[in-house]
C-alpha positions as CSV (number, residue, x, y, z in Angstrom):
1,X,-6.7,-17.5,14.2
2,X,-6.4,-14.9,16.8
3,X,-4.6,-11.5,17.0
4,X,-1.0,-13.0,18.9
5,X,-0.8,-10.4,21.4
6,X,2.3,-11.9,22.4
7,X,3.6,-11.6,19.3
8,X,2.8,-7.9,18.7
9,X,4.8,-6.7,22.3
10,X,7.5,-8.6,21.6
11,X,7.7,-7.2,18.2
12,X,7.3,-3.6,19.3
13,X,10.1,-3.9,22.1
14,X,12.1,-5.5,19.5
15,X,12.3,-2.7,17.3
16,X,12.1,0.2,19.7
17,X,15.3,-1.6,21.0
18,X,16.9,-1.2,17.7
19,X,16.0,2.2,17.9
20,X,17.7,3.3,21.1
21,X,14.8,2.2,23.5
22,X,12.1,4.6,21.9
23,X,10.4,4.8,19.4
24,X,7.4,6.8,17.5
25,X,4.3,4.1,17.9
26,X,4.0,5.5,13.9
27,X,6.8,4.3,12.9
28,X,6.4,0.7,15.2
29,X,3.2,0.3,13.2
30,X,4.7,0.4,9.5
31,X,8.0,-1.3,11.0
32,X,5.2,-4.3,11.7
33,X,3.4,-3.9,8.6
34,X,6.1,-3.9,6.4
35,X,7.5,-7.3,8.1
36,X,3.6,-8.9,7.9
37,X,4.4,-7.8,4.3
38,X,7.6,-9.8,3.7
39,X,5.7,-12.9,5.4
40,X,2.9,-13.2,3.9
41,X,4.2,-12.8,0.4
42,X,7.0,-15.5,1.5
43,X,5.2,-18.0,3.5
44,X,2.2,-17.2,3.1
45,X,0.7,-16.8,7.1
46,X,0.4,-13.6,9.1
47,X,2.4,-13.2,11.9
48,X,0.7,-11.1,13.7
49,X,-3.4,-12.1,12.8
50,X,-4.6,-8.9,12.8
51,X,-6.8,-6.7,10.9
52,X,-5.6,-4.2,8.5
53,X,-7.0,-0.8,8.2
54,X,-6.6,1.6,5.4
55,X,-5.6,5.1,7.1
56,X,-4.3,8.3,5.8
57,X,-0.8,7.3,6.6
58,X,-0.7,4.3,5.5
59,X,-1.8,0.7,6.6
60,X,-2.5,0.3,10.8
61,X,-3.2,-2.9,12.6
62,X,-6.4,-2.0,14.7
63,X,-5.7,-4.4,17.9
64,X,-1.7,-2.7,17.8
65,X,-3.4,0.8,17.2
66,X,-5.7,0.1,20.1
67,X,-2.7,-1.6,22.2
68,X,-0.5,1.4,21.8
69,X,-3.4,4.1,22.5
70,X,-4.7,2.6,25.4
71,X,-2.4,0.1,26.6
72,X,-4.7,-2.6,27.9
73,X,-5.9,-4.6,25.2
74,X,-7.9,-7.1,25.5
75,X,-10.0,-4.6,28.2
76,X,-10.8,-7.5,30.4
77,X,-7.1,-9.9,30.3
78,X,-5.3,-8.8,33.4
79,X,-2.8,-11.2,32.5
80,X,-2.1,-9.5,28.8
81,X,-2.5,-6.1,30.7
82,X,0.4,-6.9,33.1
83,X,2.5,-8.6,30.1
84,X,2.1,-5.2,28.3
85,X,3.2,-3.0,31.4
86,X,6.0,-5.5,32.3
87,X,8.5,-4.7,28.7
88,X,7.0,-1.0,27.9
89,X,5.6,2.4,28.4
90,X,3.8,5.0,26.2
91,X,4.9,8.5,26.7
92,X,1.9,10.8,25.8
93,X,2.0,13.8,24.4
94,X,-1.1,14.6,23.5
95,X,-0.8,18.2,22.8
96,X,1.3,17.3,19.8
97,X,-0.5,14.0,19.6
98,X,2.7,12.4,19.6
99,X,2.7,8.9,21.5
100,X,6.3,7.5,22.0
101,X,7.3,3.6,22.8
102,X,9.9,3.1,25.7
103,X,11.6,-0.2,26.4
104,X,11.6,0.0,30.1
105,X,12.9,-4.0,30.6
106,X,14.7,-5.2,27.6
107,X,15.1,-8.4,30.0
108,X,11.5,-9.3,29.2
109,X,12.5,-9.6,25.7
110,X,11.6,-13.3,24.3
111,X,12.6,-14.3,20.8
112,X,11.0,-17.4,21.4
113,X,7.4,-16.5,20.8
114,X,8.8,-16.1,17.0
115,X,9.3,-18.6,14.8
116,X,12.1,-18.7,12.7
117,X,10.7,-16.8,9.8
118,X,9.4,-14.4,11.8
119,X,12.8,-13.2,13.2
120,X,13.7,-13.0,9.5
121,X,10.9,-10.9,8.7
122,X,11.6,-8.5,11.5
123,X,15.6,-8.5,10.8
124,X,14.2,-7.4,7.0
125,X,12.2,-5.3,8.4
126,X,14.3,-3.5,10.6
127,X,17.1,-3.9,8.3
128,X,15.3,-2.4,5.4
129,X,13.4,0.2,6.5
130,X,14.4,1.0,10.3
131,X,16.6,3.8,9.3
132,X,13.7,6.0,7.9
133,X,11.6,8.4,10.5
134,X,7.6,7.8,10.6
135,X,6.2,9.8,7.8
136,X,9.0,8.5,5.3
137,X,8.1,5.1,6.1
138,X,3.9,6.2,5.6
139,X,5.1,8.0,2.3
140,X,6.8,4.2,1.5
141,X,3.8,1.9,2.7
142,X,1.6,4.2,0.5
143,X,3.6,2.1,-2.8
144,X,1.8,-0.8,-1.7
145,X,-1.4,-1.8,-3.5
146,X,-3.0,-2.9,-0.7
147,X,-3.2,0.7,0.6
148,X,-2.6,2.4,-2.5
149,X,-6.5,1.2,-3.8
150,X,-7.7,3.7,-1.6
151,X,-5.7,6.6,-2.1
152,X,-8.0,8.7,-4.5
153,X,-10.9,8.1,-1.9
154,X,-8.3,9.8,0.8
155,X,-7.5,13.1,-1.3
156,X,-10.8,13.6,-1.7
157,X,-11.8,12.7,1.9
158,X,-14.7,10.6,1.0
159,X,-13.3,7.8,3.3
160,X,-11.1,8.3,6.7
161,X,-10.3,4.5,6.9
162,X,-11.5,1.3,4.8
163,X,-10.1,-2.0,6.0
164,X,-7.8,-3.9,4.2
165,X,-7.8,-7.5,2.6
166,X,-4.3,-9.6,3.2
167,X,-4.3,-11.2,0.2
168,X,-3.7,-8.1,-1.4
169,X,-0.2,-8.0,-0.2
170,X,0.5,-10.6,-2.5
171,X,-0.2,-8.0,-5.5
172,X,2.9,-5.4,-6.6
173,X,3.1,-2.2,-7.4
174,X,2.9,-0.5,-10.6
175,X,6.3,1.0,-12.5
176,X,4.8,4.7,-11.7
177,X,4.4,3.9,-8.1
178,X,7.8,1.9,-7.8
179,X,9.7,5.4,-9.0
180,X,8.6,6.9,-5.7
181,X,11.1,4.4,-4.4
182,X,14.1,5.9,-6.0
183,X,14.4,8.8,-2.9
184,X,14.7,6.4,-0.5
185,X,17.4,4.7,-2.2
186,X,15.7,1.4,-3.5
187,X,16.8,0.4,-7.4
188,X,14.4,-1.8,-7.0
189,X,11.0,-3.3,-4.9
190,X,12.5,-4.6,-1.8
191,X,9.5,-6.9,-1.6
192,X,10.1,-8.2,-5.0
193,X,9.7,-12.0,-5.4
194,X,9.3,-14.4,-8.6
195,X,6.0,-15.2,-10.1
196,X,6.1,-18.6,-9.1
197,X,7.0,-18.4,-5.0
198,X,4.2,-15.9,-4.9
199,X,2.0,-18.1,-6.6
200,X,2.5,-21.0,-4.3
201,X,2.9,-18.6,-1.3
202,X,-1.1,-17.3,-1.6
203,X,-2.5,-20.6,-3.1
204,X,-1.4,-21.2,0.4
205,X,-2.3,-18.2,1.8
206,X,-5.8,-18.7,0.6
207,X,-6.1,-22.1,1.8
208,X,-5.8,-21.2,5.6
209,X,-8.5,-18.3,4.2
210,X,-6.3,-15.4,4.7
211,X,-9.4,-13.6,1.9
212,X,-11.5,-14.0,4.4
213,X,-9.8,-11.7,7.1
């Protein structure tokens, strides 16, 4: 499968209209990677088919990272480029390397590139996490084993990204990384699911060869 570009801006200009009509492209990334998160685990497919990378701050999807930072991915789709410029803006500041999402036409919003259980994932997403600011939600994602594998090879600045496997977000975290939780008010592992769904889920998962990604 390909990265949905579709997919991606509509998400993005979903959440930054939840967020007033801007938002930190920081906090749009985790807002996305913690609703791939909740998908995956559930139904076991991607939303978004992108690729995962390991960063300090927590997980990044390269083609979004790219998207946001340059703002006309794929370099030679006029078509993508236009759909892109039609629903947002960045606002630069690259002093403070701060890059900023604005909804300039929530009319271009269109649910209908989602599926039904992508909506769900978003409205967890947003509902879960949305009140948090950027480096709280990077302090969250970095829980998650799928980032969390990593994180001695970050202190020690061996590695300054590694890219992530998607079949790892079916794994949970440990009791000593689930206390970090507590500050942010969870009891408990929002992501939390039985044994057996997430059995079924990446037996799934693996059959459409989500490993391989």
């Amino acid at each position: 499968m390909r990265f949905d570009y579709k997919k991606a801006v509509q998400s993005i200009a979903w959440f930054a209209q939840k967020n007033k009509n801007k938002l930190n492209y920081m906090k749009a990334i985790k807002l996305l990677y913690f609703a791939e998160r909740y998908h995956i685990r559930r139904y076991g497919r991607p939303i978004f088919w992108d690729n995962y990378i390991a960063m300090k701050f927590g997980p990044v999807q390269s083609n979004v990272y790219d998207l946001i930072k340059t703002q006309d991915y794929p370099f030679d789709d006029e078509e993508n480029i236009a759909y892109f410029h039609n629903i947002l803006n960045i606002e630069k500041n690259k002093r403070e390397k701060v890059y900023n999402i604005i909804l300039k036409n929530k009319d271009k919003i269109n649910i209908k590139v989602f599926s039904k259980t992508d909506i769900e994932a978003l409205e967890f997403s947003w509902n879960t996490f949305g009140k948090f600011n950027e480096f709280e939600l990077a302090e969250i994602s970095h829980v998650y084993p799928e980032w969390n594998k990593y994180e001695e090879l970050f202190k020690q600045e061996i590695i300054k990204s590694r890219k992530m496997n998607l079949i790892d977000f079916f794994e949970d975290p440990s009791e000593e990384e689930l206390k970090k939780l507590k500050k942010y008010g969870f009891a408990k592992d929002p992501f939390e699911l039985s044994d057996e769904i997430l059995e079924v889920t990446k037996d799934y998962a693996e059959e459409m060869g989500l490993h391989k990604i």
